[in-house]
C-alpha positions, 0 to 999 in steps of 0.5 A: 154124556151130556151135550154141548149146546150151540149158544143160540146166535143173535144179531148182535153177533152177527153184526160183530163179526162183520165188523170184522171184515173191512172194505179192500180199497177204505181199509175200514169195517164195513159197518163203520161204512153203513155197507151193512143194510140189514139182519136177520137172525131167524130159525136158524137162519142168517140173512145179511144184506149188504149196500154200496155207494154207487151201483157201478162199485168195481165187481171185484172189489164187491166180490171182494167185501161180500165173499169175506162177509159170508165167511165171517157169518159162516164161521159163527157157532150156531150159524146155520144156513147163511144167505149173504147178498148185495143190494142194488148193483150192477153184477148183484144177481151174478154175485149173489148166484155166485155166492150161493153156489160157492162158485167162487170169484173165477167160476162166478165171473168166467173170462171177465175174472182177474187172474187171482184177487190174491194181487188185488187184495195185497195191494190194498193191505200194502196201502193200508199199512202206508196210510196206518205209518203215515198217522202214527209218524205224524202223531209222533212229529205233532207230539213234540214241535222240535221233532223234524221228519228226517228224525221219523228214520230211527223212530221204533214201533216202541217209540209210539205211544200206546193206543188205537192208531199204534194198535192199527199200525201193528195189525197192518204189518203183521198181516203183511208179515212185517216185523211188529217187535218194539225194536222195528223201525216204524218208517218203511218204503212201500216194498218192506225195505227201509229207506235211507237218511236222504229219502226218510222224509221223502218216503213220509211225503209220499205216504201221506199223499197215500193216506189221504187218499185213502181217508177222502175216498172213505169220505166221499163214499160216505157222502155217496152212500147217504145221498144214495139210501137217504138215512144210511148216515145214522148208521155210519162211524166216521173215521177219527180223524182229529189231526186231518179234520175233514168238511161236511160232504153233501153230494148232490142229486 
């Protein structure tokens, strides 16, 4: 019989899978954020250290992006011990203790704990699917000047051309359980319902104010984390953004 070989793991994979997890509340990979302070990949063992913005970032949502985190790195072939920590919070050590005894978010946290994060992390994919429909319309709207936003109504997800934001868009909704067949109309309220001929435009109004604040929460934190760990820039990927243009942010001091 012969053996099957665990390839041996490296950092690069290491950072690929984490590029899979994504911040709750940004609705981007971590990496991309520069959340991902550093690799080792050793004997075996894989060490990540992860970084926030601010040493005050809510418990929850810390927990939230570590825990998935490790769970990206522990289901590579090869793993072996995973040790996955965060740097430079308030809760780090109560986190990371956490963490290594698979305690879970109520065991680490006791009586401060939420009931679930199950609702916490609903509410945050409910606003990233908002954000990814609110795009991909007005991608649509921008491609023909004669298009008005009460038009977006009978607008199928077969409507949009192909490429990253329609992929994006596709990907949120079925994460949500939505439909993702050509023939699904793109505009929905934020319950999954369809809204009506009179409340179309309101409904993308209302998405966009939910966009953009996702997108300047994401550019602020990125100001945050740079003005934090002088440097962290280089290892941020802006989000592209070239119909919502964003200013440089400096934060000072």
């Amino acid at each position: 019989m012969t053996a099957t070989l665990t390839p041996q793991l490296t950092e690069t994979d290491v950072r690929r899978a984490l590029g899979t997890v994504v911040d709750p509340e940004l609705d981007e990979p971590i990496t991309d954020l520069g959340f991902v302070r550093s690799v080792g990949v050793s004997a075996g063992v894989v060490e990540v250290h992860l970084r926030l913005p601010t040493s005050f970032c809510a418990p929850n949502f810390a927990w939230l992006m570590v825990s998935d985190a490790r769970d990206a790195v522990v289901a590579l072939p090869g793993a072996g011990r995973v040790v996955v920590e965060l740097d430079d919070h308030h809760d780090s050590d109560l986190i990371n203790r956490g963490l290594a005894a698979d305690a879970g978010y109520r065991g680490t946290f006791g009586h401060e704990a939420d009931d679930s994060l199950d609702e916490l992390r609903a509410t945050f994919q409910r606003k990233a699917h908002t954000a990814a429909m609110e795009r991909a319309l007005t991608g649509w709207l921008r491609a023909d000047p004669s298009r008005t936003e009460s038009a977006v109504l009978d607008v199928t997800l077969g409507d949009l051309p192909a490429g990253p934001v329609t992929e994006a868009l596709r990907q949120r909704r079925a994460v949500l359980g939505l439909p993702v067949e050509d023939t699904a109309p793109v505009l929905l309220a934020p319950d999954g319902s369809r809204p009506t001929a009179e409340t179309a435009a309101l409904t993308l109004r209302r998405a966009r104010s939910v966009r953009i604040s996702v997108d300047g929460n994401a550019h602020f934190c990125r100001g945050l984390l740079g003005t934090r760990y002088p440097g962290a820039e280089a290892d941020q990927t802006p989000r592209p953004s070239p119909d919502h243009p964003l200013l440089p942010l400096e934060v000072l001091a």
